[in-house]
N, C-alpha and C positions, 0 to 999 in steps of 0.2 A: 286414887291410884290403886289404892286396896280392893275396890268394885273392879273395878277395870282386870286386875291382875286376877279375881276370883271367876271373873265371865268368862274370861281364855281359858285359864289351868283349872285345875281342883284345889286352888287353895280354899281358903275358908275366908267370910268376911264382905262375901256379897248383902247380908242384911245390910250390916253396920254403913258400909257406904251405900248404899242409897239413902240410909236413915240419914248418915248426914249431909247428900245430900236434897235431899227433902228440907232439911233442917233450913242450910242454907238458901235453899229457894224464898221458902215461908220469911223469911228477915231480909232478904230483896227486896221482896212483895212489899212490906210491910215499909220499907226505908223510901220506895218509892212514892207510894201512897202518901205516905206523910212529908216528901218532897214538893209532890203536888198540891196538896190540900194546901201546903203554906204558902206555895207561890200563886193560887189560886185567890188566897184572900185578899180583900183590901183595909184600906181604912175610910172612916167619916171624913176626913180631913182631906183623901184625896177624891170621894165623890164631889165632896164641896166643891171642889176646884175646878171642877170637870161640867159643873151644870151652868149653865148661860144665867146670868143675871137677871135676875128680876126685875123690870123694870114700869 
């Protein structure tokens, strides 16, 4: 709100909000990423399960 209010008027305060949100981007990014990579892995236990028996 403080970026926004400083882009229109002459307040003061345009750094600070983009810093945060910059900030916030960066720990999106980061939340997402590590969303994916977990739902991305598997286990030994469910390859096993998944390969046709050897016969």
């Amino acid at each position: 709100m403080t970026a926004g209010l400083a882009a229109l008027t002459s307040a003061s305060g345009l750094g600070a909000g983009i810093a945060g949100l910059a900030v916030w981007a960066v720990l999106a990014f980061a939340a997402t990423v590590l969303a994916v990579m977990r739902r991305r892995t598997t286990s030994v236990k469910a390859l096993l399960t998944k390969l046709p028996a050897a016969a």
